[in-house]
N, C-alpha and C positions, 0 to 999 in steps of 0.2 A: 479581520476574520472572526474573533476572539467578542466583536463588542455586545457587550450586556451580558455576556457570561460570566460566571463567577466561578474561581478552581480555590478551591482550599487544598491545600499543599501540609502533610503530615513529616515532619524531619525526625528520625530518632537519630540513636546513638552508634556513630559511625562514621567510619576515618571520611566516607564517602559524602558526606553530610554536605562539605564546602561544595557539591559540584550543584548541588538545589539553587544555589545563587545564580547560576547561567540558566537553568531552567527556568526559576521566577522573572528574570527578566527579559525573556526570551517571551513569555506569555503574555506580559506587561506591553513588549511590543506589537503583539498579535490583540490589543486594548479590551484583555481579560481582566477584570478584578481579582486579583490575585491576593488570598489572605492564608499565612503562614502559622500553623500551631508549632511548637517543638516541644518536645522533652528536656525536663531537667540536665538530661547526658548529652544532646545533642548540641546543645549549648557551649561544651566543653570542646567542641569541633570547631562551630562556627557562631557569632556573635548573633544574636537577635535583631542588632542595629544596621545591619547587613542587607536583610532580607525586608526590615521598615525602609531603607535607602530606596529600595527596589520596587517595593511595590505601593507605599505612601502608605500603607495600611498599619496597624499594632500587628505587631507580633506574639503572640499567645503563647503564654508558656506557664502561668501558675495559674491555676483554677481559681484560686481565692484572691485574685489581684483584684482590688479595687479603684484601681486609676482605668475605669472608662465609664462610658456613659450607660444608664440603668438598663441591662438587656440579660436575660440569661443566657452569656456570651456561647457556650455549646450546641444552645437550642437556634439560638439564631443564626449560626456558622451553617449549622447543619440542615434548615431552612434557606439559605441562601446560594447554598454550594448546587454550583449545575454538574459536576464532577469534584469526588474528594480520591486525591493520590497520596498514600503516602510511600516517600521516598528519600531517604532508602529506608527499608523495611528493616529492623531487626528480628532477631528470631522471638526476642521479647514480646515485640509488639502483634506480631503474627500471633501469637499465645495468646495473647493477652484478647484478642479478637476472637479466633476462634472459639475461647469460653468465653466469652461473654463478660470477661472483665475490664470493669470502667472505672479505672481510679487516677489518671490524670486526662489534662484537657484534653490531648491528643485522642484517645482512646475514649471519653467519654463524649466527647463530637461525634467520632466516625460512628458510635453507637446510635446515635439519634440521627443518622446518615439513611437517606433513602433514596436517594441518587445515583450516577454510574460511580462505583469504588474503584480503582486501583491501587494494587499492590505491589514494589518492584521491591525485591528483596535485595539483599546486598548483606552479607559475612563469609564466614569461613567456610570453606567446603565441605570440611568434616559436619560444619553444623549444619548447613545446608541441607547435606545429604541424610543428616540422623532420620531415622522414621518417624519419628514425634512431630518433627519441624515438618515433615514430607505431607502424615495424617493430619496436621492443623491445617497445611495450604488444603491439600484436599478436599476439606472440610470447609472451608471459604469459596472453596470454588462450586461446591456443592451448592453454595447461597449467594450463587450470583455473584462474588465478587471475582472481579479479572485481574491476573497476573503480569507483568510484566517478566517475563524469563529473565536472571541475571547473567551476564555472559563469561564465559569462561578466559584464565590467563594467570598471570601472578598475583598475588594478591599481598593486601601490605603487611600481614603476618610471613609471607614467604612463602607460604605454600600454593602454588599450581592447582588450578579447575575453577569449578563451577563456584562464584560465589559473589565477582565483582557487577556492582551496580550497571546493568544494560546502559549504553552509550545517550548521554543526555537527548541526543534526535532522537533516538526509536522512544524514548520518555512524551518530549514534547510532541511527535508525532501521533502516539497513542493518545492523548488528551486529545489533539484539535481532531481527531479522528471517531471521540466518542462523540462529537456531536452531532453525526453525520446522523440521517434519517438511513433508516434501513429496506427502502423502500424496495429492494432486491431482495429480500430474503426469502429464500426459499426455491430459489430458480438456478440453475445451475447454466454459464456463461462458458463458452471457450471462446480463447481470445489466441489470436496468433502474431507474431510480433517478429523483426528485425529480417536480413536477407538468409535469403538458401544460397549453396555450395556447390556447383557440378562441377566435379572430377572430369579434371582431362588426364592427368596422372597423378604420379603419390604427391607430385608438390604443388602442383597448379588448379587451377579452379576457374570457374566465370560465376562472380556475384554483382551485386550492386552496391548502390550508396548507403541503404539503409540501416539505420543506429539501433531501432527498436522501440525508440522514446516511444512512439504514439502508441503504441499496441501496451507498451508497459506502464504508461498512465493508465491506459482503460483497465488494463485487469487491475491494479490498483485501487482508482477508484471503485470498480464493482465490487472487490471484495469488503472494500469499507463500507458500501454501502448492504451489506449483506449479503452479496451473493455466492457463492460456489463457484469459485473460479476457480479452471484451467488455462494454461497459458503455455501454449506450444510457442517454441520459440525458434530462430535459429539464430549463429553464434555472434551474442554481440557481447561487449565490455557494461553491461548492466547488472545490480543486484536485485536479483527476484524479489517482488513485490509482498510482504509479508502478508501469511493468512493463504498464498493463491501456489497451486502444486502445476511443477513447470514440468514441461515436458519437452527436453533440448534435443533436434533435430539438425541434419548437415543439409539436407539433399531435398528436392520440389518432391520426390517419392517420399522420404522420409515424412515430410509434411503432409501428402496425401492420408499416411497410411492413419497419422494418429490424429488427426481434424477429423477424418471420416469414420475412425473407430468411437471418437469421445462424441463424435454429434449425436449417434444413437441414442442418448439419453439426454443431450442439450435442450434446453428449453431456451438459447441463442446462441449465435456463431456469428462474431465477428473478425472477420478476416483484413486483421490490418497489415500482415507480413507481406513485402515485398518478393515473391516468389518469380523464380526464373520463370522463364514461359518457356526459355530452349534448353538443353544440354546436348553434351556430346554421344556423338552416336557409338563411339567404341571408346572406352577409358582405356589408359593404356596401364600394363603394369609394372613398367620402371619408369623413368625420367625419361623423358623424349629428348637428347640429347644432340645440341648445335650440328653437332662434325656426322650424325647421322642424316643431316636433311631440316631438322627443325620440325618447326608446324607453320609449314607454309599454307595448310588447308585442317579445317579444322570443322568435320560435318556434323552437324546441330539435326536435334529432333524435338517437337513440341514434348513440354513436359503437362502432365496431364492438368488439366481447370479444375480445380479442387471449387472453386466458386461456381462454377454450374452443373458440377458432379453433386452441391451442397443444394442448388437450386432445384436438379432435377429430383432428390431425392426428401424431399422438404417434409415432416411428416405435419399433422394439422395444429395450429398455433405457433407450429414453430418460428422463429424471427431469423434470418439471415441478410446480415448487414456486410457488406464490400468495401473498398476502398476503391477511387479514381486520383490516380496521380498522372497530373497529361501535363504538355509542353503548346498545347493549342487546341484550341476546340474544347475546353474542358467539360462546358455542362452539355453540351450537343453528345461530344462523346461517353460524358456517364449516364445521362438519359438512354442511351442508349446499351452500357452495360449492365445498365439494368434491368433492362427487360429481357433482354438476352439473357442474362444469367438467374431470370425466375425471382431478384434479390427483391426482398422486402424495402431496404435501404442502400442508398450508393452515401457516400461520405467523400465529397470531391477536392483534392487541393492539386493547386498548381505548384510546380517546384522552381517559376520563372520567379519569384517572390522570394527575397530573403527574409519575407517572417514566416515560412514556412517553407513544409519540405524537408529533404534527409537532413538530418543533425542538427534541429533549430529547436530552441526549447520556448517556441510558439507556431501557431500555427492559425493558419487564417482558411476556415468548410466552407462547404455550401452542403448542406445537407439535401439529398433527394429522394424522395419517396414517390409511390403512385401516382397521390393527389397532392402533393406541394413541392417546394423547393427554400430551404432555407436558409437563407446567407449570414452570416455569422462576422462580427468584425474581428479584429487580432487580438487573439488569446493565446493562454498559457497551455501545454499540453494537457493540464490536469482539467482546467478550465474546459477546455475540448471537448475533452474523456467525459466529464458530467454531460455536457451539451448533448453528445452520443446520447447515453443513458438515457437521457431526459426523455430524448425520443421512442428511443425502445419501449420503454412503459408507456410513452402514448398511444404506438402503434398496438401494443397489449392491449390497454385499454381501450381500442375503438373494434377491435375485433368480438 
């Protein structure tokens, strides 16, 4: 994923320092060129030899070392790096950036640094929070560089909040994430994901199989790639895709009410949620209970097409892309939901297929539009999710 990139990794001084060994080899196997500066103090954490294991490169830690080969070892770090992170941040070194001070490698690198920066802090929450350490971030981020939030909990002084190094995935996730092209930015996406809920009474319900995964790759990926994503969802065991603001829904009405509020201003709607098409015609309001009769009949009414309410109300440019999940007839029948429901794009998979369908973390399209039809072999949901995109900005772009 990783190859011909190059990440220089900044270590200071911090209990947090050993966990940079799972991240450098973690990148290593993503076949990043991985080159490691540290601090003096950081040293005292974790070994230099450690982190040469990992990524076959020197490990940088005295400016005036003279065991390498003739290069002015910051100038050329800072020329090669496709992303420099340093992690974990101290409050030191955060200081030490924000003015503009360069007096060991670490810090005199990331100054000749003109690449994507990140910065994941990691101390004490008291220090964290001081306004000095708050007005230096501020001031970094005023100049382009990006933060890594650190996450809250006990920390190794003892004290409880905000201060411990963000979870090594949201680390290495942020890196493989700055190299994404932003080729979405500016366009604001809603994306609808996993199944709706209808109330027969307070305990029961009629939904379906679906996880969310596909709906929650796409907003993911679009918001990596730039975009302004919404992502109406209903209730699945997923964690919201960072950067993208959810909007969690029980019922095919609930789903109506916030797709059709937030398209007003979408410049696309993709509808990948699995929405009831019926519910019941009277919910009831206690438990429908055995020794009363049961539910031996149970009377369903359409729940309203949120996909042809979206088609019939399309405004110009606008993109509206569908899902087709069939058990037969697939492209005969999404061909046809498509034009039926005004959609710019159907996105068709069959669920007869166990690389695809509810709860597979692959998935095998056929992408359809006006003028083509595009068959797609077995991919990853993420892999998918671009596939999608890819198309949207085409269909942008022929308009």
């Amino acid at each position: 994923m990783l190859k011909g990139k190059t990440v220089v990794i900044g270590v200071t001084g911090s209990i947090a320092a050993y966990k940079m060994a799972d991240v450098a080899s973690a990148l290593v196997k993503l076949h990043a060129d991985v080159h490691v500066l540290m601090t003096k103090n950081a040293c005292n954490f974790i070994n230099p030899i450690t982190f040469e294991s990992l990524t076959s490169n020197k490990c940088i830690v005295d400016t005036f070392d003279r065991n390498f080969e003739f290069d002015i070892k910051h100038i050329s770090l800072a020329r090669k790096a496709d992303v420099f992170v340093v992690a974990p941040a101290s409050a030191n070194i955060i200081g030490k950036i924000a003015c503009g001070i360069a007096d060991d490698m670490l810090s005199t690198t990331i100054m000749a640094a003109d690449c994507t920066r990140l910065i994941a802090p990691a101390m004490n929450t008291h220090m964290y929070r001081n306004p000095i350490v708050q007005r230096n971030i501020e001031t970094l981020k005023a100049l382009g560089y990006e933060f890594i939030s650190p996450a809250s909990g006990r920390l190794a002084c003892g004290d409880v909040g905000e201060g411990k190094l963000a979870d090594i995935n949201d680390i290495i996730d942020r890196i493989v994430k700055s190299f994404d092209k932003k080729d979405l930015a500016g366009q604001k996406i809603v994306v609808t994901a996993g199944p709706t809920r209808e109330a027969i009474d307070p305990v029961r319900f009629i939904t379906n199989h679906s996880t969310g995964k596909m709906g929650y790759a796409i907003a993911e990926r679009a918001a990596a790639r730039g975009a302004d994503v919404v992502l109406v969802s209903g209730p699945v065991a997923l964690t919201p895709p960072r950067g993208v603001r959810v909007i969690d829904i029980q019922s095919a009405e609930d789903m109506f009410n916030a797709v059709t509020e937030e398209a007003e201003t979408a410049d696309v709607v993709i509808k990948a949620a699995a929405v009831a098409d019926y519910k019941p015609v009277t919910v009831a309001e206690e438990k429908i209970k055995k020794e009363n009769g049961g539910m031996n009949e149970i009377r369903l009414e359409r729940t309203k097409d949120i996909l042809k309410y979206l088609g019939e109300h399309k405004r110009d440019g606008q993109i509206i892309c569908g899902f087709s999940m069939e058990t037969e007839n697939l492209m005969e029948n999404s061909v046809k939901k498509l034009h039926k429901k005004n959609a710019d794009m159907i996105v068709a998979n069959s669920i007869k297929s166990d690389k695809s369908g509810f709860g597979t973390d692959t998935n095998v399209i056929t992408i359809i539009t006006k003028d083509d039809a595009v068959a797609y072999p077995i991919m990853t949901k993420s892999e998918a999710a671009d596939a999608i995109l890819d198309m949207i900005i085409k269909l942008e772009g022929d308009r």
